[in-house]
OpenMM code with the backbone's topology and positions (N, CA, C; nanometers):
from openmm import Vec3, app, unit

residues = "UNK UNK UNK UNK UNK UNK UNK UNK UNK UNK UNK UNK UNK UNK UNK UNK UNK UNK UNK UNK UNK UNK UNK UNK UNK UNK UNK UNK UNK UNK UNK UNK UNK UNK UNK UNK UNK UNK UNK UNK UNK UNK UNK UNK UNK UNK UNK UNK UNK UNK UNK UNK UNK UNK UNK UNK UNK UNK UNK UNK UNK UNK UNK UNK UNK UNK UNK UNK UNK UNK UNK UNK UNK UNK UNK UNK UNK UNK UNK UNK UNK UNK UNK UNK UNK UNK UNK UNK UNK UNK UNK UNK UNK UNK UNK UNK UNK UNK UNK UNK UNK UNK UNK UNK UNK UNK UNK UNK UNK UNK UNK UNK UNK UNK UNK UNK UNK UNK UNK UNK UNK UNK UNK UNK UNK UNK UNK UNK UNK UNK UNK UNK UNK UNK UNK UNK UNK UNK UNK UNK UNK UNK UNK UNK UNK UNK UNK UNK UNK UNK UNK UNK UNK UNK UNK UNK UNK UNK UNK UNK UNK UNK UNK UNK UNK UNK UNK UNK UNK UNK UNK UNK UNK UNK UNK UNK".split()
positions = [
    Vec3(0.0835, -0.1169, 0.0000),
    Vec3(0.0000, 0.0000, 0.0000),
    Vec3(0.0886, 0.1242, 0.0000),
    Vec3(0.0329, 0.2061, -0.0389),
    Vec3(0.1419, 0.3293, -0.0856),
    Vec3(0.0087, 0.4734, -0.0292),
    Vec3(0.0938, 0.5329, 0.0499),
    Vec3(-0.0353, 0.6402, 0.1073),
    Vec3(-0.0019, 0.7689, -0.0156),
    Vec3(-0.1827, 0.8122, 0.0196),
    Vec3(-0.2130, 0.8862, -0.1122),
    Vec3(-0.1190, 1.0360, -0.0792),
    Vec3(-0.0694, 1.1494, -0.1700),
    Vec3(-0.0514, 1.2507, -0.1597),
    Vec3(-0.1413, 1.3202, -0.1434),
    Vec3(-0.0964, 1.4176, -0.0609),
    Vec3(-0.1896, 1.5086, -0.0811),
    Vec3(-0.3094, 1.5876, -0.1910),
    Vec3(-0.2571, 1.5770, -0.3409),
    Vec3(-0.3183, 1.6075, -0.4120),
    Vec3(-0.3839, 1.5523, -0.4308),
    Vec3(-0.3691, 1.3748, -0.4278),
    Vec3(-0.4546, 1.2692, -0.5209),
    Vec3(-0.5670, 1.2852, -0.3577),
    Vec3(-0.6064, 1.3681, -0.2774),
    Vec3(-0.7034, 1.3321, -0.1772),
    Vec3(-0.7912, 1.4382, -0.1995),
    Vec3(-0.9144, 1.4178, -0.2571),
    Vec3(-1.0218, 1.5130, -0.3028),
    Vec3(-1.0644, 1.5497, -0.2008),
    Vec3(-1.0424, 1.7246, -0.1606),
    Vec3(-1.0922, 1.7720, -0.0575),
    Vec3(-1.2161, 1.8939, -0.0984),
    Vec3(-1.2785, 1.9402, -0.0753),
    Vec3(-1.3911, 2.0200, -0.0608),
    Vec3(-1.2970, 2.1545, -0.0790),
    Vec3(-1.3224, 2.2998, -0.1441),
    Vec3(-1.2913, 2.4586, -0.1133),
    Vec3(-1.3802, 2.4695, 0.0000),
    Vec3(-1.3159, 2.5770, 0.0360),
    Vec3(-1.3639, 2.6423, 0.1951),
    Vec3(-1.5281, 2.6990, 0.1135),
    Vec3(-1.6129, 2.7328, -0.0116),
    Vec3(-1.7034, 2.7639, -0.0387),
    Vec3(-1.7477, 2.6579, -0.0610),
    Vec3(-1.7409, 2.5225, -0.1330),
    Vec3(-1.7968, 2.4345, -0.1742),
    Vec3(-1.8095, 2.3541, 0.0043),
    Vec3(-1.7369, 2.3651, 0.0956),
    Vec3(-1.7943, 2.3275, 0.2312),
    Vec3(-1.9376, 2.3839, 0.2948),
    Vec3(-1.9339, 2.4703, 0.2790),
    Vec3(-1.9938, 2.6130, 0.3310),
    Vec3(-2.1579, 2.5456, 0.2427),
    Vec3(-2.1456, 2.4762, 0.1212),
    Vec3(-2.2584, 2.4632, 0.0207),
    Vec3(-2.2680, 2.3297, 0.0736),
    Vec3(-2.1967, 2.2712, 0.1087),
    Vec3(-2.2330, 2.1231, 0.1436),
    Vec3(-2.3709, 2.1090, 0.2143),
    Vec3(-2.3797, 1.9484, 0.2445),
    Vec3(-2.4928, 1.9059, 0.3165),
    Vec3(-2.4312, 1.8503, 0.3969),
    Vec3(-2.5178, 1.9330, 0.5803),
    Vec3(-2.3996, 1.9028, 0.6765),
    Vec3(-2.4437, 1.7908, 0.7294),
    Vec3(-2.3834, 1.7607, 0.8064),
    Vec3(-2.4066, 1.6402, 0.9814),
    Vec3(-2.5020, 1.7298, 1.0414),
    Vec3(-2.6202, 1.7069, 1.1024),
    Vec3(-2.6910, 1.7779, 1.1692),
    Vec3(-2.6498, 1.7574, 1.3313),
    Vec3(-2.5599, 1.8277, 1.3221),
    Vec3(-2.4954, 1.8369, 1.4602),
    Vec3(-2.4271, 1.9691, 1.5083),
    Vec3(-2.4723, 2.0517, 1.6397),
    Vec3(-2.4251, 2.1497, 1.6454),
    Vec3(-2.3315, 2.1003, 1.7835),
    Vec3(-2.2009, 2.1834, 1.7472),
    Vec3(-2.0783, 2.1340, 1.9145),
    Vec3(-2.0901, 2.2452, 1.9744),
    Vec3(-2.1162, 2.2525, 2.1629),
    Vec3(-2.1403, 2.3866, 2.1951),
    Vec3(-2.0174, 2.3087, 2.3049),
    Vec3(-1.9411, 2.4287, 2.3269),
    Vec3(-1.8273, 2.4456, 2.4326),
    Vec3(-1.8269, 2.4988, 2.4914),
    Vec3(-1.8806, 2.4540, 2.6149),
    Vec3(-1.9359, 2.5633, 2.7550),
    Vec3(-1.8079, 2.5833, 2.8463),
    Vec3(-1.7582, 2.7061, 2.8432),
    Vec3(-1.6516, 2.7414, 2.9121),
    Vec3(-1.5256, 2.6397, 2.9083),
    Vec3(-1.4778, 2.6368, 2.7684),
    Vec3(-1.3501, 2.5496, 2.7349),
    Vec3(-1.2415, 2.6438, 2.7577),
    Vec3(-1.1336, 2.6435, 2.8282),
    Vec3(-1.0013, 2.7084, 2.8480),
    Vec3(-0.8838, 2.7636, 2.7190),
    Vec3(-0.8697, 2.5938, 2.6808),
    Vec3(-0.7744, 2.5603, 2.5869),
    Vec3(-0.7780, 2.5614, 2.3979),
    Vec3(-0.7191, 2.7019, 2.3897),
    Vec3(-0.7550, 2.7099, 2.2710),
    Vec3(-0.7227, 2.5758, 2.1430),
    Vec3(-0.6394, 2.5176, 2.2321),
    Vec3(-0.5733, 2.4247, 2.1305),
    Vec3(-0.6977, 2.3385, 2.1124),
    Vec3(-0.7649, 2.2808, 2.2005),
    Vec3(-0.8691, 2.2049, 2.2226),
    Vec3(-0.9973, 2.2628, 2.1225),
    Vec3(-0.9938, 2.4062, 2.1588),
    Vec3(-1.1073, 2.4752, 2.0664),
    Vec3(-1.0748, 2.4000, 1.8898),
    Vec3(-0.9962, 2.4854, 1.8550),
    Vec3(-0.9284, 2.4444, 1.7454),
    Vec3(-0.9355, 2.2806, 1.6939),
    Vec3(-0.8890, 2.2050, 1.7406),
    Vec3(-0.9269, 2.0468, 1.7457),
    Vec3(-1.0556, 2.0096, 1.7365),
    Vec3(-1.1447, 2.1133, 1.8073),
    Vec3(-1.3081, 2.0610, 1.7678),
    Vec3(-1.3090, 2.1303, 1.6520),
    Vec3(-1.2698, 2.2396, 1.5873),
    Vec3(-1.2957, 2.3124, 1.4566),
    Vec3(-1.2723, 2.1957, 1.3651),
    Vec3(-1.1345, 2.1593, 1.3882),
    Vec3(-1.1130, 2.0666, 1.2452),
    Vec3(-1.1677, 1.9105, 1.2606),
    Vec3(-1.1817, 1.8818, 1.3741),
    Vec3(-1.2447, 1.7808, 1.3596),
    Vec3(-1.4062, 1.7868, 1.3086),
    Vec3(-1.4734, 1.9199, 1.3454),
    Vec3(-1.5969, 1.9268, 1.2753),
    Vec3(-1.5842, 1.9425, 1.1325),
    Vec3(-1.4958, 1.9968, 1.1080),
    Vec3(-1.4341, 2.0287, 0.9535),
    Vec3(-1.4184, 1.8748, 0.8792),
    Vec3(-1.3927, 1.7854, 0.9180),
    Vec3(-1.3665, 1.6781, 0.8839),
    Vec3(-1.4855, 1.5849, 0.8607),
    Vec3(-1.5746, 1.6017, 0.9547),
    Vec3(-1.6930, 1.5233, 0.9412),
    Vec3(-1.8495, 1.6229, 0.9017),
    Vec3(-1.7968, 1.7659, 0.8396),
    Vec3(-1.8954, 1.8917, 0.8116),
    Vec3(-1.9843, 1.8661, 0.9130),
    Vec3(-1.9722, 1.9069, 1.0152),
    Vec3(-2.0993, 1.9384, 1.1005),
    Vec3(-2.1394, 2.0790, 1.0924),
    Vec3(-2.2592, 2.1026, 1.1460),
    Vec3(-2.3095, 2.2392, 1.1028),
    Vec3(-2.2435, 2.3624, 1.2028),
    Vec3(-2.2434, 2.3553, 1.2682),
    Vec3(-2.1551, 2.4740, 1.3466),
    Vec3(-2.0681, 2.4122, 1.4597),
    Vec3(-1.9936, 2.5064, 1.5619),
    Vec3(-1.9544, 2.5124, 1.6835),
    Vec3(-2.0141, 2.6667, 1.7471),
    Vec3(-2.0710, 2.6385, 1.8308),
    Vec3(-2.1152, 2.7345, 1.9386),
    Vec3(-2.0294, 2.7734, 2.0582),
    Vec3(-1.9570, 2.8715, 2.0737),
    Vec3(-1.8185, 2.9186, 2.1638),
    Vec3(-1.9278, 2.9983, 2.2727),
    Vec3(-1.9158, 2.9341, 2.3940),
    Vec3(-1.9504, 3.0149, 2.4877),
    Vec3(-1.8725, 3.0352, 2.6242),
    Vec3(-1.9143, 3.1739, 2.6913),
    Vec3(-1.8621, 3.1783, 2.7908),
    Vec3(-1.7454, 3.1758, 2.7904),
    Vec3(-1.6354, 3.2310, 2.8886),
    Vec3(-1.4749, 3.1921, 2.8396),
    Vec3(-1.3782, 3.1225, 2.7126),
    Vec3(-1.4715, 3.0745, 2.6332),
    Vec3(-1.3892, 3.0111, 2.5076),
    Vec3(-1.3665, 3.1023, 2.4041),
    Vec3(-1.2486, 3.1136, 2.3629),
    Vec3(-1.2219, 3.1820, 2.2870),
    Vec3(-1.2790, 3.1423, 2.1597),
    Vec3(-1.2284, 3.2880, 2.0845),
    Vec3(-1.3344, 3.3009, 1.9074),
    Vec3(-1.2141, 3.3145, 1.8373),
    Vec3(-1.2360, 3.2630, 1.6986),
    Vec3(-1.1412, 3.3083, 1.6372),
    Vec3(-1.1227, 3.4623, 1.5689),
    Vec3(-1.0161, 3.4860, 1.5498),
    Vec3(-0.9090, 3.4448, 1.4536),
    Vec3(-0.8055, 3.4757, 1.5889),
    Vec3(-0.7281, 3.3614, 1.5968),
    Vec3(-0.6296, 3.3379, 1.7391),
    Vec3(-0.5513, 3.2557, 1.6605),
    Vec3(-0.4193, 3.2852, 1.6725),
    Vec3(-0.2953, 3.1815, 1.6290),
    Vec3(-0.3291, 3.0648, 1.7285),
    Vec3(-0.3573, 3.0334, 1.8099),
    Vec3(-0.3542, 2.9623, 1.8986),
    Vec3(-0.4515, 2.8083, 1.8252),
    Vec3(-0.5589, 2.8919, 1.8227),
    Vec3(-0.7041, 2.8016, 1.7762),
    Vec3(-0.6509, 2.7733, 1.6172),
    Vec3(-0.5747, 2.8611, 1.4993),
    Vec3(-0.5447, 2.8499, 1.4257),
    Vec3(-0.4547, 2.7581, 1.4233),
    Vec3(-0.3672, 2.7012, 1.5417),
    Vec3(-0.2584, 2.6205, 1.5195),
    Vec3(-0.2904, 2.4884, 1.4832),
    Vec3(-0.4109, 2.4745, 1.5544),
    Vec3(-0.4662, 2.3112, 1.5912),
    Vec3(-0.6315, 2.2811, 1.4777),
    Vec3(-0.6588, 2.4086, 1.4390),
    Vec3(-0.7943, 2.3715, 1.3322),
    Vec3(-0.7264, 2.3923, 1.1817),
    Vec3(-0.6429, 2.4634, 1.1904),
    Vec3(-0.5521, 2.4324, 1.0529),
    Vec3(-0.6586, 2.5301, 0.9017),
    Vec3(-0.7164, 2.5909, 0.9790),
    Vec3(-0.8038, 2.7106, 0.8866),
    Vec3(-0.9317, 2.6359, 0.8805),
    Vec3(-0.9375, 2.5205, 0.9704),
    Vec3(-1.0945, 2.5017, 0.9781),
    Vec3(-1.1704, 2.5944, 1.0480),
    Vec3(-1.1309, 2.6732, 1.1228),
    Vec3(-1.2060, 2.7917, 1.1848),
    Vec3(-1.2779, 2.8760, 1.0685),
    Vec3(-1.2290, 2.8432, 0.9347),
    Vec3(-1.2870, 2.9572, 0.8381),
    Vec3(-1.4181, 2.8785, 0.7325),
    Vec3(-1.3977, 2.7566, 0.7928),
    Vec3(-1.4819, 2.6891, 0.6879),
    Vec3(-1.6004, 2.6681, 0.7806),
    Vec3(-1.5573, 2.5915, 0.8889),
    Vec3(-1.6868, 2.5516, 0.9633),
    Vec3(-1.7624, 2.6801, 1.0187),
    Vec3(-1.9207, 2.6932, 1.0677),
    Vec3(-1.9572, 2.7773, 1.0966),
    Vec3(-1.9549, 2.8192, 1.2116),
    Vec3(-1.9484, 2.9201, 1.2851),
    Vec3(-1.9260, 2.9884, 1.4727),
    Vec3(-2.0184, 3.0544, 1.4975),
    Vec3(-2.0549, 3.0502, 1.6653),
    Vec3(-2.1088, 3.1734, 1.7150),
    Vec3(-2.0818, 3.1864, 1.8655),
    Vec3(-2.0840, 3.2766, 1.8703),
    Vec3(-2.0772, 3.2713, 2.0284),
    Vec3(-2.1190, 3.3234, 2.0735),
    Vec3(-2.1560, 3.3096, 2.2002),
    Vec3(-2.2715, 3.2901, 2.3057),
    Vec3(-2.1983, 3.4153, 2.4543),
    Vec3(-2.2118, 3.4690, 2.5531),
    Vec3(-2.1725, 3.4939, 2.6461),
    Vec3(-2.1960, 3.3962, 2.7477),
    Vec3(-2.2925, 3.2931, 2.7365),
    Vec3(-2.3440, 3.2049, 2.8113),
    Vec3(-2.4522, 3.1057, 2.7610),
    Vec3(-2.3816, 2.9878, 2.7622),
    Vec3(-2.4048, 2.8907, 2.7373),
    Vec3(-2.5625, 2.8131, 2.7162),
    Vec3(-2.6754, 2.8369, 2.8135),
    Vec3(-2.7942, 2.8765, 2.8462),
    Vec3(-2.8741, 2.9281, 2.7464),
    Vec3(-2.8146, 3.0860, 2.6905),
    Vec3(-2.8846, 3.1333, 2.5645),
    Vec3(-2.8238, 3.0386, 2.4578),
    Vec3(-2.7270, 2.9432, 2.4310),
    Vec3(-2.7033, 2.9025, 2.2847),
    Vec3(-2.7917, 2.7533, 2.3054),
    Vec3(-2.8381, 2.7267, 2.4397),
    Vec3(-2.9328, 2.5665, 2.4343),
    Vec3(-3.0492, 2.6784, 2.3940),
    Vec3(-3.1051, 2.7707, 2.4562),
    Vec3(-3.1915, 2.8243, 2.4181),
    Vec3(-3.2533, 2.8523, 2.2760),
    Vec3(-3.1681, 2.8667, 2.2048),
    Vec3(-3.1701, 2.9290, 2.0690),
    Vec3(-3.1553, 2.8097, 1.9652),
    Vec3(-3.1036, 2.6764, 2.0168),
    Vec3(-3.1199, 2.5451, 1.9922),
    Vec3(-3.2483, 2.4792, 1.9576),
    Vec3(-3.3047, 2.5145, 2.0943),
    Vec3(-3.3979, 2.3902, 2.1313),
    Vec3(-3.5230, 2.5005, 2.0526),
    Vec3(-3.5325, 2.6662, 1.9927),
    Vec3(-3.6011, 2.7162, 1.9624),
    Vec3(-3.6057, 2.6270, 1.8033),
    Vec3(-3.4801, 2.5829, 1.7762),
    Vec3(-3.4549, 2.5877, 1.6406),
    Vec3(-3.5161, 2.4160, 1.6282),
    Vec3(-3.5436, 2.3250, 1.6961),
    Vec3(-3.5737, 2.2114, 1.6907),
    Vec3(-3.4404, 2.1157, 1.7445),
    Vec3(-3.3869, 2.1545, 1.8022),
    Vec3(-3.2431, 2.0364, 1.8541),
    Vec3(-3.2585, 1.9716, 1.9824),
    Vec3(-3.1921, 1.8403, 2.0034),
    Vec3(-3.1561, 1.7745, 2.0575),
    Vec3(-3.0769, 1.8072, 2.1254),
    Vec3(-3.1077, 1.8305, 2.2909),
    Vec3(-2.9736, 1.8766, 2.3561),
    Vec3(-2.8750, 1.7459, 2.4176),
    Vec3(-2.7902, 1.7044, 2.4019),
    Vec3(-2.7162, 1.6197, 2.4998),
    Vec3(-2.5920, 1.6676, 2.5849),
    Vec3(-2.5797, 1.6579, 2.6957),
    Vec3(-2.4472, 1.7299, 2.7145),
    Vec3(-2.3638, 1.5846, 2.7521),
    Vec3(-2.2195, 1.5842, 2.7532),
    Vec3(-2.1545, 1.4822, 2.7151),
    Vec3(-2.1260, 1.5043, 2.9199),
    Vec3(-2.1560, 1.3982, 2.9869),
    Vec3(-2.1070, 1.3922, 3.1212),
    Vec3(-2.1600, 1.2679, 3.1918),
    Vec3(-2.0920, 1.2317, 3.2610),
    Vec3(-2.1132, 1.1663, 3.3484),
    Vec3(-2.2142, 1.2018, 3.4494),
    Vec3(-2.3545, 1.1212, 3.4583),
    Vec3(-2.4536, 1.1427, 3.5430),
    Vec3(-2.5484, 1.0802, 3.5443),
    Vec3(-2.6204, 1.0756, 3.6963),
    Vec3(-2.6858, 1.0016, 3.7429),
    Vec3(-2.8144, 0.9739, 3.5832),
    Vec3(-2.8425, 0.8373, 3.5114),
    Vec3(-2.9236, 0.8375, 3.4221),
    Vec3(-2.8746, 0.8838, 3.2892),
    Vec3(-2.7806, 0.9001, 3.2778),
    Vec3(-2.6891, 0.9445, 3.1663),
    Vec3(-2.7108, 0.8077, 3.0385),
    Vec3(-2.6841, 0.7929, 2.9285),
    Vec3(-2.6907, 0.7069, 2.8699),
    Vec3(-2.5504, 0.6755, 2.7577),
    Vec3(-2.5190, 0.5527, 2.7894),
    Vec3(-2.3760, 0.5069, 2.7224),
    Vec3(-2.3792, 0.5307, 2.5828),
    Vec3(-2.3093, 0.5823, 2.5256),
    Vec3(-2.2714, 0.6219, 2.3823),
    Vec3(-2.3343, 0.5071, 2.3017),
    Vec3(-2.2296, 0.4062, 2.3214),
    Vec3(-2.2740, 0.2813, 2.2130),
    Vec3(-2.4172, 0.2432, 2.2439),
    Vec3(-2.4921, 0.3023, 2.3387),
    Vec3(-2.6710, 0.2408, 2.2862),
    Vec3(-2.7302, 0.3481, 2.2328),
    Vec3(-2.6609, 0.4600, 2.1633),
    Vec3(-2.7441, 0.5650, 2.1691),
    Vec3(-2.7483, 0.5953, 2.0194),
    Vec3(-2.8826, 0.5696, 1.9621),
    Vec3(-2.8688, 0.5964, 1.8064),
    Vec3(-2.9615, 0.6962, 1.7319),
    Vec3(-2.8772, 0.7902, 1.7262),
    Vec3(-2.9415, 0.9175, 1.6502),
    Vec3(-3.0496, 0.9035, 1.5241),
    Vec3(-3.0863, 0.9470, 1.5250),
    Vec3(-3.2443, 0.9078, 1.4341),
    Vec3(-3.2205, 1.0148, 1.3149),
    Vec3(-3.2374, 0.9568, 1.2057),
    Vec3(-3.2380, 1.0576, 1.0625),
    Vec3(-3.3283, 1.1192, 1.0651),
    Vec3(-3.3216, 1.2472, 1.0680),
    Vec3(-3.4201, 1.3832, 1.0312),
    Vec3(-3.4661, 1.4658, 1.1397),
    Vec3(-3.3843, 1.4307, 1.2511),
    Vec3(-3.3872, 1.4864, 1.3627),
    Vec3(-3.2354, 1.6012, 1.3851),
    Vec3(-3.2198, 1.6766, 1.4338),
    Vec3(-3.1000, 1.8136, 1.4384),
    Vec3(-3.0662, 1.7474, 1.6070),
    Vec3(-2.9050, 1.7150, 1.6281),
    Vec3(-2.8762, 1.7370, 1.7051),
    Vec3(-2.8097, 1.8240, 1.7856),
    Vec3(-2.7581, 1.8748, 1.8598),
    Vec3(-2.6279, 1.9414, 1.9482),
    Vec3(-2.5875, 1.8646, 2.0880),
    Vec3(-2.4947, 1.9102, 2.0887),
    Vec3(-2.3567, 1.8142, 2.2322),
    Vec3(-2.3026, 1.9434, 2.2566),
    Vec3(-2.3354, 1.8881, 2.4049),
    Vec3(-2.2566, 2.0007, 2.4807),
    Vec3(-2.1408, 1.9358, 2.5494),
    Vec3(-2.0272, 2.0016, 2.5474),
    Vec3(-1.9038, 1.9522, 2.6021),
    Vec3(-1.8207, 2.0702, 2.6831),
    Vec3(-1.7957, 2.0342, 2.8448),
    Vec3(-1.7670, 2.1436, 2.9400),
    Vec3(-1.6234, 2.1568, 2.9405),
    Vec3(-1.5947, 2.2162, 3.0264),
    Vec3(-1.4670, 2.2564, 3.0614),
    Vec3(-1.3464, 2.1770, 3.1049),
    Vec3(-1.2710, 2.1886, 3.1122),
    Vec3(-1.1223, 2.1177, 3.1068),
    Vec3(-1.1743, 2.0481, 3.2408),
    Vec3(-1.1708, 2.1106, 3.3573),
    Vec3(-1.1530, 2.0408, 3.4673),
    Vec3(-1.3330, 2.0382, 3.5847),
    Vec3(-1.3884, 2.1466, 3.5278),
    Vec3(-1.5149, 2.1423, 3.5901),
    Vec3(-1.6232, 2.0696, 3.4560),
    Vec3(-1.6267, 2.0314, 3.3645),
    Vec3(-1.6988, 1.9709, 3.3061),
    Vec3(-1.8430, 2.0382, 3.2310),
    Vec3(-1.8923, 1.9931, 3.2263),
    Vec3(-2.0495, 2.1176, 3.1788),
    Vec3(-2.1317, 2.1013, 3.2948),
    Vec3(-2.1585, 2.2986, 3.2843),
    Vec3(-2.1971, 2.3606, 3.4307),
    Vec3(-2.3467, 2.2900, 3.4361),
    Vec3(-2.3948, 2.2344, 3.5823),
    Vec3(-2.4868, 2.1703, 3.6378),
    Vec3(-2.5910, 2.2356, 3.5770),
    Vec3(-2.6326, 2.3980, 3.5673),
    Vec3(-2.7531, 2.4552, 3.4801),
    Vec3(-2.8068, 2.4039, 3.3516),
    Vec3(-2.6834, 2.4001, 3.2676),
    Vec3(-2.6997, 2.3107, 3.1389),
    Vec3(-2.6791, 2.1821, 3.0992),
    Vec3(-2.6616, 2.1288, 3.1992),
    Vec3(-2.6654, 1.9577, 3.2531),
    Vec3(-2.8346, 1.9626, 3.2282),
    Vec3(-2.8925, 2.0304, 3.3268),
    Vec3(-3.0395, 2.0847, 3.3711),
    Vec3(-3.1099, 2.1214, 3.2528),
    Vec3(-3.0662, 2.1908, 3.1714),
    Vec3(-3.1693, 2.2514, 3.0359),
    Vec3(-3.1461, 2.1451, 2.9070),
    Vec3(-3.0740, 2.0319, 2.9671),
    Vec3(-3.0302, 1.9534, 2.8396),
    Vec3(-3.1420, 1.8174, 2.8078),
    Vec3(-3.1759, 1.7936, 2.6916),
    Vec3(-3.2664, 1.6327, 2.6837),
    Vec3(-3.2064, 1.5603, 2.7023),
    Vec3(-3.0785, 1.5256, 2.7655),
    Vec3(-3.0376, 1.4546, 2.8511),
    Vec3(-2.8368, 1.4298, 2.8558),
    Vec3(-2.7899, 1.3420, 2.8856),
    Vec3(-2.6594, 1.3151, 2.8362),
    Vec3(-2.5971, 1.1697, 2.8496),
    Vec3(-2.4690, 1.1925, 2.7399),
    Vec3(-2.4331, 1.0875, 2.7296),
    Vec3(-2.3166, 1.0876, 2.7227),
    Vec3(-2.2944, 0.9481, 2.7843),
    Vec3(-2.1725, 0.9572, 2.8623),
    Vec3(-2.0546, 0.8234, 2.7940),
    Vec3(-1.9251, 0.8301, 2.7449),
    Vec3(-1.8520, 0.7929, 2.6910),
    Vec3(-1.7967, 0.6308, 2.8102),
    Vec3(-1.8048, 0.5533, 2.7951),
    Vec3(-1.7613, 0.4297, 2.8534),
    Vec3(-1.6065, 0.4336, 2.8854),
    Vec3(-1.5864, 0.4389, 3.0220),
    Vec3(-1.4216, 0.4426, 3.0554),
    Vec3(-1.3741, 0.3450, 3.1514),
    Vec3(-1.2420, 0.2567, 3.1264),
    Vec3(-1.2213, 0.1708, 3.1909),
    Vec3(-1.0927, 0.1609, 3.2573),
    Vec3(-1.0482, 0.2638, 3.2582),
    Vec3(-0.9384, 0.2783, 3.3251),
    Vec3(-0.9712, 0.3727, 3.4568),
    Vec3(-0.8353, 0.3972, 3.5142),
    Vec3(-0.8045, 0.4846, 3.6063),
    Vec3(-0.8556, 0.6266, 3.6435),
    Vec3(-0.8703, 0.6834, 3.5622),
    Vec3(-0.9100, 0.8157, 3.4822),
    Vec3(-1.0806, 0.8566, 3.4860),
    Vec3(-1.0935, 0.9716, 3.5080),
    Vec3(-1.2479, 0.9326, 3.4583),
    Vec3(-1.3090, 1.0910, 3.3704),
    Vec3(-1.1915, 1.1051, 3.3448),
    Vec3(-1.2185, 1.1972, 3.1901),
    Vec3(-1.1089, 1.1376, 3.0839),
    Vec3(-1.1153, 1.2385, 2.9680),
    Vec3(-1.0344, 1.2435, 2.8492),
    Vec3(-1.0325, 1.3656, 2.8279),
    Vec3(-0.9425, 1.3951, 2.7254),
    Vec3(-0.9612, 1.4991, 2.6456),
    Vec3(-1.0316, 1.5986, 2.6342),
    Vec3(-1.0892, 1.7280, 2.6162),
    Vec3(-1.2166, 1.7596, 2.5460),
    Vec3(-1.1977, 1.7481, 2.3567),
    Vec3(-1.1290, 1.7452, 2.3433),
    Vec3(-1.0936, 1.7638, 2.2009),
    Vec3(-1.0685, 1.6170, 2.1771),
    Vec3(-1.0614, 1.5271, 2.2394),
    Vec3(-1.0453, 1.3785, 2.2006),
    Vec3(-1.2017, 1.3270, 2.2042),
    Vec3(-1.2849, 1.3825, 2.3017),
    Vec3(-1.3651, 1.3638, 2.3432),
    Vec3(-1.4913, 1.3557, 2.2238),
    Vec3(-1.4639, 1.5090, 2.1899),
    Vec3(-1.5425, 1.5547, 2.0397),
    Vec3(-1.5154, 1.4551, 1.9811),
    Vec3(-1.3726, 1.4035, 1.9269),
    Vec3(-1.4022, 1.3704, 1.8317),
    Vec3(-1.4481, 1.2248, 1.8140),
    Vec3(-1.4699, 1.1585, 1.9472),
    Vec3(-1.5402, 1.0324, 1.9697),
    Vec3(-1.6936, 1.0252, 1.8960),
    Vec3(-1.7591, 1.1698, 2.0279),
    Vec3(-1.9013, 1.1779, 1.9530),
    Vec3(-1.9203, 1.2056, 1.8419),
    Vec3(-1.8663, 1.2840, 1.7726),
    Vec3(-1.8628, 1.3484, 1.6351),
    Vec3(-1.8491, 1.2162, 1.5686),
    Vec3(-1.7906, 1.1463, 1.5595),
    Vec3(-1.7734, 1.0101, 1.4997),
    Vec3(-1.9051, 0.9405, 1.4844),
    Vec3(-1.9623, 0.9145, 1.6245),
    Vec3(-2.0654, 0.8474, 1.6459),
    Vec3(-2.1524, 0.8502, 1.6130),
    Vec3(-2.1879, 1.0532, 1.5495),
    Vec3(-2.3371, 1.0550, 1.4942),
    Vec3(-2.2747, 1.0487, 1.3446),
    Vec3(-2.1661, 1.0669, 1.2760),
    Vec3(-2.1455, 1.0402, 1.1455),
    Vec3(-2.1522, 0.8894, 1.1267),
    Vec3(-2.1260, 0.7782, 1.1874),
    Vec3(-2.1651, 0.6890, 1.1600),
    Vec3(-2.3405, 0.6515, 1.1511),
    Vec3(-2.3508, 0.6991, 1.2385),
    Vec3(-2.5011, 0.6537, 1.1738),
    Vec3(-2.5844, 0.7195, 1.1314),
    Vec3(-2.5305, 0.8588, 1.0696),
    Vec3(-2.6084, 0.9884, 1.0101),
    Vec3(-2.5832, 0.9799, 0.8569),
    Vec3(-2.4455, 0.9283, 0.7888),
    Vec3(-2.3635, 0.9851, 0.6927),
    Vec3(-2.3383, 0.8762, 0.6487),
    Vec3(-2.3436, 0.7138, 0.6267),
    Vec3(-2.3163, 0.6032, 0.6374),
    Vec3(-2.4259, 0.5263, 0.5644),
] * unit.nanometer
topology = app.Topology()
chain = topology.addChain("A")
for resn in residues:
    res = topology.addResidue(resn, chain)
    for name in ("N", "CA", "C"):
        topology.addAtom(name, app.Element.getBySymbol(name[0]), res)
């Protein structure tokens, strides 16, 4: 096997993305720290076209070398908004017809692998902060959450590893 070059790998223009038909999935980042992490959800949404990222609360917006280092100019393709608080972007969600899940560990929470997104339905995932997680309010305003299976020591990951678990999960059975 001989890996492809870059050229021979048919990629999308930043306009012909923009025209695409997305993943009906919106990523909201409720008070994320780490721009690098921000960035990592950009291109990983970039990768699987989901319809936006929602920046709230403390997370930075682009245009940041920082977020630029790690989304690789997916910040310009995928779509943004941001929020001052997290609350108004479920709000403006659930006006729009979405699915709230926030990604956490909790009482009634439901394991990833039983959880199968239904065609023609709009989702969004909420994913919290580095070390406090997503704030208990929007735990509260969410249709529920789901929670990633862990068997080690640890009882987080990533946030940016994290994304790109779920992000996976509804492209498999959205895009497939």
């Amino acid at each position: 096997m001989k890996k492809l070059r870059t050229i021979e790998i048919e990629r999308l223009s930043v306009e012909q993305f923009k025209e695409a038909e997305k993943l009906p999935l919106v990523v909201v980042l409720d008070d994320v720290r780490s721009m690098y992490n921000v960035g990592s959800v950009f291109r990983t949404g970039d990768a699987f076209r989901i319809e936006a990222v929602y920046l709230c609360g403390i997370t930075s917006t682009p245009p940041h070398t920082e977020i630029h280092k790690t989304a690789l100019g997916a910040e310009d393709s995928v779509r943004w908004k941001y929020f001052k608080n997290t609350l108004e972007a479920i709000d403006e969600l659930k006006k729009e017809g979405y699915d709230i899940y926030s990604i956490e560990q909790a009482h009634g929470s439901t394991k990833l692998q039983t959880f199968e997104p239904l065609h023609g339905k709009k989702y969004a995932v909420v994913l919290g902060n580095e070390v406090k997680g997503v704030h208990q309010e929007v735990v509260d305003a969410s249709d529920g959450c789901l929670e990633i299976p862990q068997f080690g020591t640890k009882h987080s990951m990533n946030v940016s590893v994290t994304a790109g678990i779920i992000i996976w999960h509804f492209a498999k059975q959205l895009l497939f």
